[in-house]
C-alpha positions as CSV (number, residue, x, y, z in Angstrom):
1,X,17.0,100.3,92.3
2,X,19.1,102.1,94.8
3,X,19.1,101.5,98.6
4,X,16.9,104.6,99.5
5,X,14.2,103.7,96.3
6,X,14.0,100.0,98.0
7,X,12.9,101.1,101.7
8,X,10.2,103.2,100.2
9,X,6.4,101.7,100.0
10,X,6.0,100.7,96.5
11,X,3.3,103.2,95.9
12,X,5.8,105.9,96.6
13,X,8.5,104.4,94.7
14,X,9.1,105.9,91.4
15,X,10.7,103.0,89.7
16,X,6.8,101.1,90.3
17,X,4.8,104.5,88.8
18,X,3.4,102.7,85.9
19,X,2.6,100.0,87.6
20,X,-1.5,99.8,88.6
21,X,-1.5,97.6,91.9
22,X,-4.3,94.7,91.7
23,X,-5.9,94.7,94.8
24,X,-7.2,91.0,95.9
25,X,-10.6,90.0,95.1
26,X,-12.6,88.6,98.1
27,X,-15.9,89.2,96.4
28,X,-18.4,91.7,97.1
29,X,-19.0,90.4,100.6
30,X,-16.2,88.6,101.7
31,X,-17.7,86.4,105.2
32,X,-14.5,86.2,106.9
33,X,-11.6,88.7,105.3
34,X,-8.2,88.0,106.7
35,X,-7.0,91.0,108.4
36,X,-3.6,91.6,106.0
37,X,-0.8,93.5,107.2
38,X,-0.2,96.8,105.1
39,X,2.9,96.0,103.4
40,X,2.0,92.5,102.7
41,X,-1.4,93.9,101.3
42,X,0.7,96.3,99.1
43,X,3.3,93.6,98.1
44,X,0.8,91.2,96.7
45,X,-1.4,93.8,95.1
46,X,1.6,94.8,93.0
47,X,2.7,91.0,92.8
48,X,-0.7,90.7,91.0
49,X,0.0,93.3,88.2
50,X,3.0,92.1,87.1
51,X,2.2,88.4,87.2
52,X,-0.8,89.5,85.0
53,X,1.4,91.5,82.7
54,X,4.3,88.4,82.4
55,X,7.0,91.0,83.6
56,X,10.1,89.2,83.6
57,X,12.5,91.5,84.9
58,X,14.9,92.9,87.6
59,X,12.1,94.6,89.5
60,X,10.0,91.5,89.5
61,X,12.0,89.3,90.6
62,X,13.2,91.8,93.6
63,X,9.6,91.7,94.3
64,X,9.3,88.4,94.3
65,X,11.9,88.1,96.9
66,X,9.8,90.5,98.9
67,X,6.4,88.5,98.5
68,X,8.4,85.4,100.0
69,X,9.7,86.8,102.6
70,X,6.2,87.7,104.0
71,X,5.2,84.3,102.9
72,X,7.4,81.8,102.1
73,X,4.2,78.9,101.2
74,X,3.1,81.1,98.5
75,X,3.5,78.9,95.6
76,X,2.2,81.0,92.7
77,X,4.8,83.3,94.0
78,X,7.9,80.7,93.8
79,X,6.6,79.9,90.6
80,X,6.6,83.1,88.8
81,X,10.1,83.4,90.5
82,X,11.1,80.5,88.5
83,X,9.5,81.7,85.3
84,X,11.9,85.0,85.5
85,X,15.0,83.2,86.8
86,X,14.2,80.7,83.2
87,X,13.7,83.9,81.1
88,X,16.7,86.1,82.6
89,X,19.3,83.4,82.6
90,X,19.9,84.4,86.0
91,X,23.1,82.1,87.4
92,X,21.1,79.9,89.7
93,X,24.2,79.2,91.5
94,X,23.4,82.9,93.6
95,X,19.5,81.5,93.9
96,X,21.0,78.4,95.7
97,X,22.7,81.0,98.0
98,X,19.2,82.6,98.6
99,X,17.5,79.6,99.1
100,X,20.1,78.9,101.7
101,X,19.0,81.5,104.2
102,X,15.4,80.9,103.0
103,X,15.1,76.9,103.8
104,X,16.6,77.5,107.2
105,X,14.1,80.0,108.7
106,X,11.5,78.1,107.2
107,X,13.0,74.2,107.1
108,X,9.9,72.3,106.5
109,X,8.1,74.4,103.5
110,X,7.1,72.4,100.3
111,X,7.5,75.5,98.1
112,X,11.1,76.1,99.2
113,X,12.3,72.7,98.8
114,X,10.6,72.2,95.5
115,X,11.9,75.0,94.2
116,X,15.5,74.5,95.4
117,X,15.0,70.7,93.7
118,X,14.3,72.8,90.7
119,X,17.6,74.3,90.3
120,X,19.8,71.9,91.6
121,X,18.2,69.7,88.3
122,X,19.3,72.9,86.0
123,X,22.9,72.4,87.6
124,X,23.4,69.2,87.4
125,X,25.7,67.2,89.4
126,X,27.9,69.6,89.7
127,X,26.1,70.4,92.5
128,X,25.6,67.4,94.2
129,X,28.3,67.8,97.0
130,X,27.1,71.4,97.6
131,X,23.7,69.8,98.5
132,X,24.6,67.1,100.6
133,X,26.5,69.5,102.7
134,X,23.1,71.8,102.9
135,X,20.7,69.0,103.6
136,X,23.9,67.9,106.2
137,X,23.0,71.1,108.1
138,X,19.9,71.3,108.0
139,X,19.8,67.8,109.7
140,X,22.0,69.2,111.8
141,X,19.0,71.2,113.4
142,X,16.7,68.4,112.9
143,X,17.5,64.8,112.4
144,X,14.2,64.0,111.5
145,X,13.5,66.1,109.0
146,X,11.7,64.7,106.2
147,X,11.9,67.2,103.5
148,X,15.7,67.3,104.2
149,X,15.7,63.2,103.5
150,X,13.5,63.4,100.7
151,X,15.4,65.6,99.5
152,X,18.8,64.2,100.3
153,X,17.7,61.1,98.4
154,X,16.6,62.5,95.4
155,X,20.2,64.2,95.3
156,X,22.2,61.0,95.4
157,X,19.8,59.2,92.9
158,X,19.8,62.4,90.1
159,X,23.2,63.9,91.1
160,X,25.6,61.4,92.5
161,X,27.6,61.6,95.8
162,X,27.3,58.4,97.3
163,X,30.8,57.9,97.8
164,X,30.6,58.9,101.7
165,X,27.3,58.4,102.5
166,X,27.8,54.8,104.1
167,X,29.8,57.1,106.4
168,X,27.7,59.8,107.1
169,X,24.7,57.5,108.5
170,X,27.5,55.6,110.8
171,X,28.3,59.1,112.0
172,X,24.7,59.9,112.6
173,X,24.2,56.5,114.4
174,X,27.5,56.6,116.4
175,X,25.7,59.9,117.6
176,X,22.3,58.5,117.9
177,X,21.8,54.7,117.4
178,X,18.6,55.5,118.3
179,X,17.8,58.0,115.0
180,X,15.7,56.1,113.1
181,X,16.0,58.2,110.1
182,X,19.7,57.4,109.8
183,X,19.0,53.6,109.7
184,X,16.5,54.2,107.4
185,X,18.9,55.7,105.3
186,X,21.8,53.5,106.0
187,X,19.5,51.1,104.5
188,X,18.3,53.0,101.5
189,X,22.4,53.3,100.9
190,X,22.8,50.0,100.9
191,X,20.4,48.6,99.0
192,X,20.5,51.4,96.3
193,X,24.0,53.0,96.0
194,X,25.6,51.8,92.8
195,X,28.6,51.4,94.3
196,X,28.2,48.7,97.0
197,X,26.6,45.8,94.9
198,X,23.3,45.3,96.3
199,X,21.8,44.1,99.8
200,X,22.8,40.9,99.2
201,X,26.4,41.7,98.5
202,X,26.2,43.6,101.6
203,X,24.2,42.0,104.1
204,X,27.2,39.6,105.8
205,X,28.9,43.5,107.0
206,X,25.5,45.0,107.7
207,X,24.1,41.9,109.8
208,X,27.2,41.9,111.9
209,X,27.0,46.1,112.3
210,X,23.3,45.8,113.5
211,X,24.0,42.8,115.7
212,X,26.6,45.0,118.0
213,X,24.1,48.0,117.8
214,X,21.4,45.2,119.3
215,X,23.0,44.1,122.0
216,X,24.9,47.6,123.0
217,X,20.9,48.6,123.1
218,X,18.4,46.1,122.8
219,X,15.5,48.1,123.2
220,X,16.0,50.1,120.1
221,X,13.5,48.8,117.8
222,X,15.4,50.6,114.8
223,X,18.3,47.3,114.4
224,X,15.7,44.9,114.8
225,X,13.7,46.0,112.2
226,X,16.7,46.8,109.9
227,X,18.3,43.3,110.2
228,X,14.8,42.0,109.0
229,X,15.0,44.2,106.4
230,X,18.4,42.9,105.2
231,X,16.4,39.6,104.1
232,X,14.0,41.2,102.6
233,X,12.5,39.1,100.0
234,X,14.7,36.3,101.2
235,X,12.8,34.3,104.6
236,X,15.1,30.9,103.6
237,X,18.3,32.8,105.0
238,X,16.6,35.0,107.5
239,X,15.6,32.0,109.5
240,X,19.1,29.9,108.8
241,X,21.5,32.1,109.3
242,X,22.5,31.8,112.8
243,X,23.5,35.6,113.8
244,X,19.9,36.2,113.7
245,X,18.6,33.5,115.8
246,X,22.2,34.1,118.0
247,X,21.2,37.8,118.5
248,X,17.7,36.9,120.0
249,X,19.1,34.1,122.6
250,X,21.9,36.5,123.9
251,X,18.9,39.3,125.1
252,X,16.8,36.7,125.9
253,X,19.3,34.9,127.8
254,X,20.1,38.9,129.7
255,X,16.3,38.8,131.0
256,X,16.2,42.6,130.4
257,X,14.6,44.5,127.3
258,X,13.8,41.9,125.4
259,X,10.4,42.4,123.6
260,X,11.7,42.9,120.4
261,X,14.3,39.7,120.5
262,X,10.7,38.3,122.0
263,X,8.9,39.5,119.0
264,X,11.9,38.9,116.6
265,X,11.6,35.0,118.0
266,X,8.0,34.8,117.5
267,X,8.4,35.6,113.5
268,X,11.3,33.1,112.8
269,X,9.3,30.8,114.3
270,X,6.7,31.7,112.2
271,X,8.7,31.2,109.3
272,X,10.0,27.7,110.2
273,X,12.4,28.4,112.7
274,X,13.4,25.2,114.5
275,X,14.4,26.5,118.4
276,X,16.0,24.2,120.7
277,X,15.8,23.2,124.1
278,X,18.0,26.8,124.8
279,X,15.7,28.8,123.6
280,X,12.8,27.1,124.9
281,X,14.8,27.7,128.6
282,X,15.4,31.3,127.9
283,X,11.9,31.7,126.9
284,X,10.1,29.8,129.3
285,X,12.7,32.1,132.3
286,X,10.6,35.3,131.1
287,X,7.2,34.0,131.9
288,X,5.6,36.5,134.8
289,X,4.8,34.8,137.7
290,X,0.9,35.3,137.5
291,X,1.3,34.6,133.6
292,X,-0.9,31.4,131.9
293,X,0.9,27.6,132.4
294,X,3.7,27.3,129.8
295,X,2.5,26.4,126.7
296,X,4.0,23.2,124.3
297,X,3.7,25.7,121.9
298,X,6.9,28.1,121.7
299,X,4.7,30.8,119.9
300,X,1.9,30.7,122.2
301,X,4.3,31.3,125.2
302,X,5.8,34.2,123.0
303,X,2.8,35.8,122.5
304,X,1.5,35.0,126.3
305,X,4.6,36.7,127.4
306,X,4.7,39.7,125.3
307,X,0.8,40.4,126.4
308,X,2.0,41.4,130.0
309,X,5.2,42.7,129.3
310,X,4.5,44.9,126.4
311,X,0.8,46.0,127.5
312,X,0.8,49.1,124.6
313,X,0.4,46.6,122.1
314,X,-1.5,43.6,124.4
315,X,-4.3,43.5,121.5
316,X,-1.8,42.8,118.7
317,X,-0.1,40.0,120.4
318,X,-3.6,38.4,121.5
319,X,-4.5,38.5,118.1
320,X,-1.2,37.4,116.9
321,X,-1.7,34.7,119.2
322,X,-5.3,33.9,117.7
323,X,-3.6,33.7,114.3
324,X,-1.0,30.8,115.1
325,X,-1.5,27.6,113.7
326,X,-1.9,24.6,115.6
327,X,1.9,24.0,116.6
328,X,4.9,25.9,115.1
């Protein structure tokens, strides 16, 4: 098909003459027909005929190409597409570049990121650092992205490439300590690369890198959750190891931002924490002034606290407080 033959309407296109369009059938009295714009009423009428006649060929899969362009969520379309790049040994390496200009106009669209999935799996890992440097930019544009994590992590599981991606969520965090998604990953990284040995293996490194990201911004609730997370299945050395319990006294001790070293407190104590007369100080200094008599019970003066000084969740901490035992 030549340049001229391609900006002319299908229907006056000579290379689609024995081609009988399939108009779309709405029924003989359709309640609410969508009002269709004429080329994209043409485009799928012809879409019709050849997916009905399983026309693999140059011509279908232009039209294909056409069909998404006018609507990239059309998934019987990306599928046929797929059905002609399988029967045409098409080198998928030039789809990738398709996809490329495709996935960024339209960055959160199943179809397109199933589809580009789809060939990367036919590549192999050769391809792997190709896409970590796409789903890079397109995090680029938007850090929260969650096809382009999704994505990103099913390429490092299937492909490979976790050689620099302990790097590239420091980078992100360094920018941001406040992305969530890149301590999400960072954690994903470390307790699934194949290369690092495990959370375990990794957690003395990991709990010292969150502990400076706490205190350079304690209000971030991103660390705190993460260094939890870095004793997952392990309480025993959550509530011994003394960074943890270190971390909490030092924002306590600052009097500012402190309901999640607050909250972070309330758990290890929880879990057996023992706190000592320093913590009971640094506690007992946050009480408001109009706040209930200080309690015996650490807990109960946590969760006393934490109901007037983080009033979004005042419900939670009254029942958390509801929930404590006798003494902790």
């Amino acid at each position: 098909m030549d340049a001229e033959e391609h900006k002319l309407p299908l229907s006056q296109n000579p290379e689609w003459a024995d081609v009988t369009p399939i108009p779309q059938d709405d029924g003989s009295n359709p309640v609410v027909p969508i009002a269709y714009k004429p080329e994209f009423i043409e485009t799928m009428d012809y879409f019709r005929a050849v997916y009905k006649a399983n026309e693999f060929s140059p011509r279908a899969l232009q039209l294909t190409h056409q069909a998404i362009l006018l609507n990239p969520g059309n998934y019987t379309v990306w599928h046929f597409r797929r059905l002609i790049l399988d029967a045409m040994g098409i080198d998928l390496n030039e789809e990738l570049d398709f996809m490329s200009g495709i996935s960024e106009n339209n960055p959160k669209n199943y179809q397109i990121w199933h589809h580009r999935r789809w060939i990367a799996e036919k590549l192999g890992a050769d391809v792997a650092s190709k896409e970590l440097d796409f789903t890079e930019r397109m995090l680029f544009l938007d850090a929260k992205n969650y096809h382009a994590w999704s994505y990103r992590q099913w390429v490092l599981q299937a492909l490979g490439g976790w050689e620099n991606e302990l790097n590239y969520c420091h980078q992100l965090l360094e920018e941001d300590v406040f992305n969530n998604s890149a301590w999400n990953q960072r954690y994903f990284v470390v307790s699934g690369s194949p290369l690092l040995g495990g959370l375990e293996a990794m957690r003395e490194s990991e709990v010292k890198y969150t502990v400076e990201a706490i205190l350079r911004c304690p209000e971030n609730e991103s660390p705190w959750r993460y260094l939890r997370g870095l004793y997952k299945n392990d309480p025993k050395s959550w509530i011994s190891d003394p960074q943890v319990s270190s971390v909490c006294l030092k924002v306590l001790s600052a009097k500012a931002n402190h309901v999640f070293a607050l909250s972070t407190l309330l758990d290890l104590l929880s879990h057996g924490f023992q706190a000592n007369q320093e913590f009971r100080d640094a506690v007992d200094s946050l009480r408001p002034s109009n706040s209930d008599p200080p309690d015996s019970d650490l807990a109960k003066t946590i969760c006393s606290i934490l109901q007037h000084v983080d009033s979004m969740r005042v419900n939670y901490w009254t029942w958390r407080k509801s929930k404590l035992p006798l003494s902790v």
